[in-house]
N, C-alpha and C positions, 0 to 999 in steps of 0.2 A: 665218138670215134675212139677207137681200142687205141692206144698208146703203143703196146706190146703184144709182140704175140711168142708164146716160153711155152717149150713141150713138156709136160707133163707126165712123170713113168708111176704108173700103180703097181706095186710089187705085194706077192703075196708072204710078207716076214721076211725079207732079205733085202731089203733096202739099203740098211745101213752097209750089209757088206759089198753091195753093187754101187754104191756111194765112193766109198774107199776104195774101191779098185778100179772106175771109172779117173777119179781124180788123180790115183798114184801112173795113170796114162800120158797126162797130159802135161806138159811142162807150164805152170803157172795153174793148173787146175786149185782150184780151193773150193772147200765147203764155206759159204757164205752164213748157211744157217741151220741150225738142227733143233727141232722142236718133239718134244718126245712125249708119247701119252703118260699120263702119270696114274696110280691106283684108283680105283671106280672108275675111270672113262672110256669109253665106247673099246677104243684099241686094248689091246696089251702092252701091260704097265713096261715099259722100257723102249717102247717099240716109235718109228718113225711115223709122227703124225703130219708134222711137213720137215722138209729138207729142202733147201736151194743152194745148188751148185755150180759152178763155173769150169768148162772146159771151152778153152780157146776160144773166149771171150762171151760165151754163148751161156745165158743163165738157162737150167734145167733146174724144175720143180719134181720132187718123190716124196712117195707117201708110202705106208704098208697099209693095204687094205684090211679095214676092222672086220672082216669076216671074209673065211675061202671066196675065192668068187671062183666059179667054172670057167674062164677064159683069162689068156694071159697075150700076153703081145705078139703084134703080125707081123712078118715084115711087108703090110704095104704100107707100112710105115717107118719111117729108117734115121738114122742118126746120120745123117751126109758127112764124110771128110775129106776136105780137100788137104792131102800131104802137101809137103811140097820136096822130100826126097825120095829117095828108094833108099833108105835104110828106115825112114818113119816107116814106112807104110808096110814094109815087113815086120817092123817089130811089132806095131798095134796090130796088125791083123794076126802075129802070133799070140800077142795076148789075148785078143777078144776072140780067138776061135779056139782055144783052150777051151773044153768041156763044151764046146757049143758044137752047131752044125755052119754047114758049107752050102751057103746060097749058088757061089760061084766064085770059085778058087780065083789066085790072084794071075791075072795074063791082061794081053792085051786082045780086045773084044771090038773092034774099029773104033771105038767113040772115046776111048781111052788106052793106051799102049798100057796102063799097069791099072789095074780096075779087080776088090773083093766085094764079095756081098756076104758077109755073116749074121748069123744069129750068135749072141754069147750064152754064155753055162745061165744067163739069167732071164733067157727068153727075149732079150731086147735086138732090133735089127739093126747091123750096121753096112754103110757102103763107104769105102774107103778107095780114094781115087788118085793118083798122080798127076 
């Protein structure tokens, strides 16, 4: 029986900096681990081969894919956050919808009075809820 179950982001070379700027979101956010490809292995030499992260208590695993891949992230899959103010949930949805798109601006929608849906500049989907 699985113990855990930890979403995993495959990014194509921008890990590290969807790393760093997921974690400088979250108050207590930390990088746990960084493991980097080194010269002759599959990736590129500098590049994220795993990384696990912490935002609000939640470990996330990233990698940089060792080659292009033609597909990058949906949002029918999403990074759930439940705020618990209206200044959080305005400020991350200004950060993570910088350079991204607009699933569904932030309003109230019946099933939440303050409810976003974003993708960010790095192709990841988030829902961010009050």
């Amino acid at each position: 029986m699985a113990t855990t179950v930890t979403p995993f982001l495959l990014f194509n070379g921008n890990a590290e900096e969807a790393i760093h700027f997921y974690v400088s979101l979250f108050p207590g956010g930390k990088i746990d681990e960084i493991v980097r490809y080194a010269a002759n292995e599959s990736g590129a030499a500098g590049s994220i081969k795993r990384a696990r992260l912490a935002l609000a208590n939640q470990s996330i695993f990233c990698t940089d894919s060792t080659v292009q891949q033609p597909f990058s992230f949906t949002p029918a899959i999403s990074l759930f956050v439940q705020c618990t103010t209206e200044s959080e949930i305005d400020r991350l949805y200004a950060a993570l919808s910088a350079g991204g798109s607009t699933l569904m601006p932030l309003g109230n929608y019946g099933f939440s009075h303050k409810f976003g849906w974003i993708n960010d500049r790095f192709g990841v989907s988030w829902q961010l809820n009050l």
